[in-house]
Backbone atoms as SQL, in Angstrom:
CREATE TABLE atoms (id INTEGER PRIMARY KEY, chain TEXT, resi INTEGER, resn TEXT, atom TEXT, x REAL, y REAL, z REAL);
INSERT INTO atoms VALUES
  (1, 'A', 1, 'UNK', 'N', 39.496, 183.811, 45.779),
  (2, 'A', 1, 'UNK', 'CA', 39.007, 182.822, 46.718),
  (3, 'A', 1, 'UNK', 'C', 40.185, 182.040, 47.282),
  (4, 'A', 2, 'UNK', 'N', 39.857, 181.635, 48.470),
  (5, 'A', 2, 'UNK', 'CA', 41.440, 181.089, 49.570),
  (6, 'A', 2, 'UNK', 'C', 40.890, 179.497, 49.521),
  (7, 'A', 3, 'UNK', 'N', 42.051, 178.708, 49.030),
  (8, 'A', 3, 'UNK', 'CA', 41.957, 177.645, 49.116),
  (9, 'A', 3, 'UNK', 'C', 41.545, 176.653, 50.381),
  (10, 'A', 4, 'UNK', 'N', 42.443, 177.528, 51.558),
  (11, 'A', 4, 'UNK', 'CA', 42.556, 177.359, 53.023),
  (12, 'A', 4, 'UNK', 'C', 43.949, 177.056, 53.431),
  (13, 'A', 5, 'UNK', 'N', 45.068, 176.550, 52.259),
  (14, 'A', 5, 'UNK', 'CA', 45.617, 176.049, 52.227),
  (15, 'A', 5, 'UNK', 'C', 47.295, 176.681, 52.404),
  (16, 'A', 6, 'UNK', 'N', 47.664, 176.245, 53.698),
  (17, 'A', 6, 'UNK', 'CA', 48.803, 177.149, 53.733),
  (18, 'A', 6, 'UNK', 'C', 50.199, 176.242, 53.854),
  (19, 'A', 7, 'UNK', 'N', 51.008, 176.831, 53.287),
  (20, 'A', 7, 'UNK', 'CA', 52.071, 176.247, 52.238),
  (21, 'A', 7, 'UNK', 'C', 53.006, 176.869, 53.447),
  (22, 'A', 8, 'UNK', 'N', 54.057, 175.508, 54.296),
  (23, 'A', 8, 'UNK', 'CA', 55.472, 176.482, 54.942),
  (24, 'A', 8, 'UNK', 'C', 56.281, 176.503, 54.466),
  (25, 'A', 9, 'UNK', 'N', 57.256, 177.862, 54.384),
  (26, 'A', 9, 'UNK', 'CA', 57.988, 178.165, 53.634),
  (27, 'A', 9, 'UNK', 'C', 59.359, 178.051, 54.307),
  (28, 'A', 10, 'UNK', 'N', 59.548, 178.128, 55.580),
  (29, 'A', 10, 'UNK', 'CA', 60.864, 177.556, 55.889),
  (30, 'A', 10, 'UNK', 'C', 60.818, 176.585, 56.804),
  (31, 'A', 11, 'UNK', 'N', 61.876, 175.911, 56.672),
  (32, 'A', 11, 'UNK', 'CA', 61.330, 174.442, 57.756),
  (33, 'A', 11, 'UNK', 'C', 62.966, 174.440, 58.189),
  (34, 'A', 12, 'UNK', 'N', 63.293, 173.897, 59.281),
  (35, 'A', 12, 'UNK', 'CA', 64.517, 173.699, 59.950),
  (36, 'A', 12, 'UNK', 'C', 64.639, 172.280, 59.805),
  (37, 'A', 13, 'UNK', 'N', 66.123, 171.834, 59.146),
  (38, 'A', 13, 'UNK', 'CA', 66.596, 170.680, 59.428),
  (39, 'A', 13, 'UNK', 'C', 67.466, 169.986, 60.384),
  (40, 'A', 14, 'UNK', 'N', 67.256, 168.715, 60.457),
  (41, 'A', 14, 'UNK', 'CA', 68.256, 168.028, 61.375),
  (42, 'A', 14, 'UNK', 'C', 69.189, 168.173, 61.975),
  (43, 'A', 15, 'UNK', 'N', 70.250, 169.401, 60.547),
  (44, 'A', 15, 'UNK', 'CA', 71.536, 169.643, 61.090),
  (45, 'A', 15, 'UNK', 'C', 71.375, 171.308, 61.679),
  (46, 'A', 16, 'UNK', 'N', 69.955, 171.883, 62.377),
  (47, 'A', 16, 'UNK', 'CA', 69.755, 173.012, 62.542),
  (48, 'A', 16, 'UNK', 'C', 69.891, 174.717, 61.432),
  (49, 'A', 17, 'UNK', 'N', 70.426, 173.980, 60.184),
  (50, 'A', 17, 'UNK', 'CA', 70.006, 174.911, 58.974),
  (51, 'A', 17, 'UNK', 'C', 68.719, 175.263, 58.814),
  (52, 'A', 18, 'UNK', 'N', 68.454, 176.441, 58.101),
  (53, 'A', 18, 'UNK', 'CA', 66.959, 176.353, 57.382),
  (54, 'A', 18, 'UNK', 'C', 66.920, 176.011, 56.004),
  (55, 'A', 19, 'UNK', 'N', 66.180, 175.516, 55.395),
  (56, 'A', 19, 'UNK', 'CA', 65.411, 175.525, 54.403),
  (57, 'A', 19, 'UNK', 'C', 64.213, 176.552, 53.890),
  (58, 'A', 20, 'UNK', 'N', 64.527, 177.481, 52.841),
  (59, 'A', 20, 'UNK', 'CA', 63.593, 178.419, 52.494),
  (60, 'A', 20, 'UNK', 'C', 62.818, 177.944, 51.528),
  (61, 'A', 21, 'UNK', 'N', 61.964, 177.639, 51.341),
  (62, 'A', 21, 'UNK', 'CA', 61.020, 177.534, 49.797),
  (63, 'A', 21, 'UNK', 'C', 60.299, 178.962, 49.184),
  (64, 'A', 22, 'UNK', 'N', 60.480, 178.704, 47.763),
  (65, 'A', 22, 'UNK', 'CA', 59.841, 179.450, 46.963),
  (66, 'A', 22, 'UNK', 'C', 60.121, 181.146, 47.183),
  (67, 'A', 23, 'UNK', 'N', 61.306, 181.126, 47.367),
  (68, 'A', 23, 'UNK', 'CA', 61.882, 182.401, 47.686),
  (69, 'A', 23, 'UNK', 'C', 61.446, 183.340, 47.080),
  (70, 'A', 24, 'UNK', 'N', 61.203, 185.154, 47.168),
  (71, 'A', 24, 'UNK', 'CA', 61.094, 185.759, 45.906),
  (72, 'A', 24, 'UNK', 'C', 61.564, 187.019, 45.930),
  (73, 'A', 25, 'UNK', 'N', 61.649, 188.011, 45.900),
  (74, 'A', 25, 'UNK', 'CA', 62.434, 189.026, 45.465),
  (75, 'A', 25, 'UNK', 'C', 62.090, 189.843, 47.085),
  (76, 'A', 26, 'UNK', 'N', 60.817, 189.844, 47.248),
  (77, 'A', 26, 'UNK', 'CA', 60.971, 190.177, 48.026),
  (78, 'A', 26, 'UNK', 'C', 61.291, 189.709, 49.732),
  (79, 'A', 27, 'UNK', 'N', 61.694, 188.568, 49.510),
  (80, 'A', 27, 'UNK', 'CA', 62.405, 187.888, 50.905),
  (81, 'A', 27, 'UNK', 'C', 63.956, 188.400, 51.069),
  (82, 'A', 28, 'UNK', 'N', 63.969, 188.835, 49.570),
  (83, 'A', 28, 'UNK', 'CA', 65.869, 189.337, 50.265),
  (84, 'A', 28, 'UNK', 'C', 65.948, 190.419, 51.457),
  (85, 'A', 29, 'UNK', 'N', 66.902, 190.698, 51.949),
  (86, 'A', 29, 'UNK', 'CA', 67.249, 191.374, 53.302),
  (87, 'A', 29, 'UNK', 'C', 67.961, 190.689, 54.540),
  (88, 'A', 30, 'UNK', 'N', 68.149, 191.585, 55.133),
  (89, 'A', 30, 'UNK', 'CA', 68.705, 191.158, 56.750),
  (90, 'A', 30, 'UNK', 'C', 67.864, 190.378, 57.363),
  (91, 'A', 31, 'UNK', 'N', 68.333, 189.166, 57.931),
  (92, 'A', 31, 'UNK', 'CA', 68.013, 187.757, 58.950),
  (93, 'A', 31, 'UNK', 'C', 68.626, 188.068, 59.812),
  (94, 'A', 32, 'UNK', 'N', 68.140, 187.431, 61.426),
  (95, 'A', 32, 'UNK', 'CA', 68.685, 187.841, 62.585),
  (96, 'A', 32, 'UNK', 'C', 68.782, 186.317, 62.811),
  (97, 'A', 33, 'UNK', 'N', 69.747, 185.300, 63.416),
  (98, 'A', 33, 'UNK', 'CA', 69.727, 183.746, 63.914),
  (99, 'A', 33, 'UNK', 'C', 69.603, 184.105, 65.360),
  (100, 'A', 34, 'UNK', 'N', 69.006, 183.418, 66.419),
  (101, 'A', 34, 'UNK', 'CA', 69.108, 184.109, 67.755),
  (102, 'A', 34, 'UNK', 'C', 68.987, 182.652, 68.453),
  (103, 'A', 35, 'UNK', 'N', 70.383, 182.943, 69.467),
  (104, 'A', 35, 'UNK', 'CA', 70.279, 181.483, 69.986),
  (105, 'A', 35, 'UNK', 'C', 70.544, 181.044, 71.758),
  (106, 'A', 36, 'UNK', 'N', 69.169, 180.976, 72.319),
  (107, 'A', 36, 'UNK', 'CA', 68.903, 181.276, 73.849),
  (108, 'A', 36, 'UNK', 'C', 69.168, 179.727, 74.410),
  (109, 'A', 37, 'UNK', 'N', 70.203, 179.671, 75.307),
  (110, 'A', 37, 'UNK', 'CA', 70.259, 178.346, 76.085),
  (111, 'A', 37, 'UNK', 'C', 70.239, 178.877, 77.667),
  (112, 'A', 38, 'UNK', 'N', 70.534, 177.786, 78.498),
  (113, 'A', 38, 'UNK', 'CA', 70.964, 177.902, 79.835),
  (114, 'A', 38, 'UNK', 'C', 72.535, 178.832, 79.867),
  (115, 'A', 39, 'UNK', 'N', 73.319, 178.518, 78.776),
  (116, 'A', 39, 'UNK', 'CA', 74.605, 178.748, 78.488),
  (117, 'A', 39, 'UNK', 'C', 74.546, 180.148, 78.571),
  (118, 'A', 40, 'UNK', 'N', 73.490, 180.426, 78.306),
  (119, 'A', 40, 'UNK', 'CA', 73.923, 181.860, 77.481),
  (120, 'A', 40, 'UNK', 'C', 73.144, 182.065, 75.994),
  (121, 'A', 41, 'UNK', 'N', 73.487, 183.430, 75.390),
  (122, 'A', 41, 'UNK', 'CA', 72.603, 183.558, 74.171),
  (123, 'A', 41, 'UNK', 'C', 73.673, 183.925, 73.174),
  (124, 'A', 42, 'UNK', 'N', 73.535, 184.053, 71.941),
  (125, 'A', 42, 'UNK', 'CA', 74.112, 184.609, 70.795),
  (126, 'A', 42, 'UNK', 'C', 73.163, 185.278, 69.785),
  (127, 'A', 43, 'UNK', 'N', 73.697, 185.952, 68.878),
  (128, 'A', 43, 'UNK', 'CA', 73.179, 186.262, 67.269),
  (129, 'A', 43, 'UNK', 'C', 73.846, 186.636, 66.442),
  (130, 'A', 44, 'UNK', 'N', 73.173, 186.320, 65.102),
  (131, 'A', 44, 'UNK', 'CA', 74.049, 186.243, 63.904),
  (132, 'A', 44, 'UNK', 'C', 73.277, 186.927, 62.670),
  (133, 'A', 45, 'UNK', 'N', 73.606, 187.941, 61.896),
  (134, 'A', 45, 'UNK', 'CA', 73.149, 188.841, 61.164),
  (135, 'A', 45, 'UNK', 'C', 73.290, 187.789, 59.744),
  (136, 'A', 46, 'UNK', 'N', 72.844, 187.623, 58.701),
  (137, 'A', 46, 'UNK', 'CA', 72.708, 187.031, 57.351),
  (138, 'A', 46, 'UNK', 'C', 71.899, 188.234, 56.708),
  (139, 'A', 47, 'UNK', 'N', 72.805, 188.106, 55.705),
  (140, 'A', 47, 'UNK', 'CA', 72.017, 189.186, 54.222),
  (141, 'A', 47, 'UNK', 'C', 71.500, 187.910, 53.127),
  (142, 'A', 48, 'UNK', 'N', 70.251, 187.987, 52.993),
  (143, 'A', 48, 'UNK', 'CA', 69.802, 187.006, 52.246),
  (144, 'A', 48, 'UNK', 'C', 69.643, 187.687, 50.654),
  (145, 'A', 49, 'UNK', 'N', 70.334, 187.441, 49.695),
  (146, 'A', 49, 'UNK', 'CA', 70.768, 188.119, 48.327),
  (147, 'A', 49, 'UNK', 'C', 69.709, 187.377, 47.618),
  (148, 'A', 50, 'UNK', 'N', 69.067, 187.693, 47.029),
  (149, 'A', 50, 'UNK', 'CA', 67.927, 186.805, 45.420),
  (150, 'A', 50, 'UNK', 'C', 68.324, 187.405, 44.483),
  (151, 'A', 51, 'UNK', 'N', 68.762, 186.473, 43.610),
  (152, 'A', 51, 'UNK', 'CA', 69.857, 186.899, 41.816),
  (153, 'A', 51, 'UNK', 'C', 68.540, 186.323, 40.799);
């Protein structure tokens, strides 16, 4: 039975980092950062490791 209740698991801070909660084995892998302005765009590959 579903509580209804949904829990976020990453939230972005102030200084534009993320915050992951409750990580688990299976969240490790390749992250893509993708970053669209007037300027122009970028991206940035992260391997997210769980020990």
């Amino acid at each position: 039975m579903s509580s209804g209740l949904i829990v976020r698991k990453v939230e972005r801070l102030p200084d534009q980092s993320l915050l992951i909660r409750k990580v688990r084995l299976e969240d490790q892998g390749l992250y893509t950062c993708r970053a669209i302005n007037d300027f122009g765009q970028d991206m940035k590959d992260l391997q997210l490791e769980i020990f």
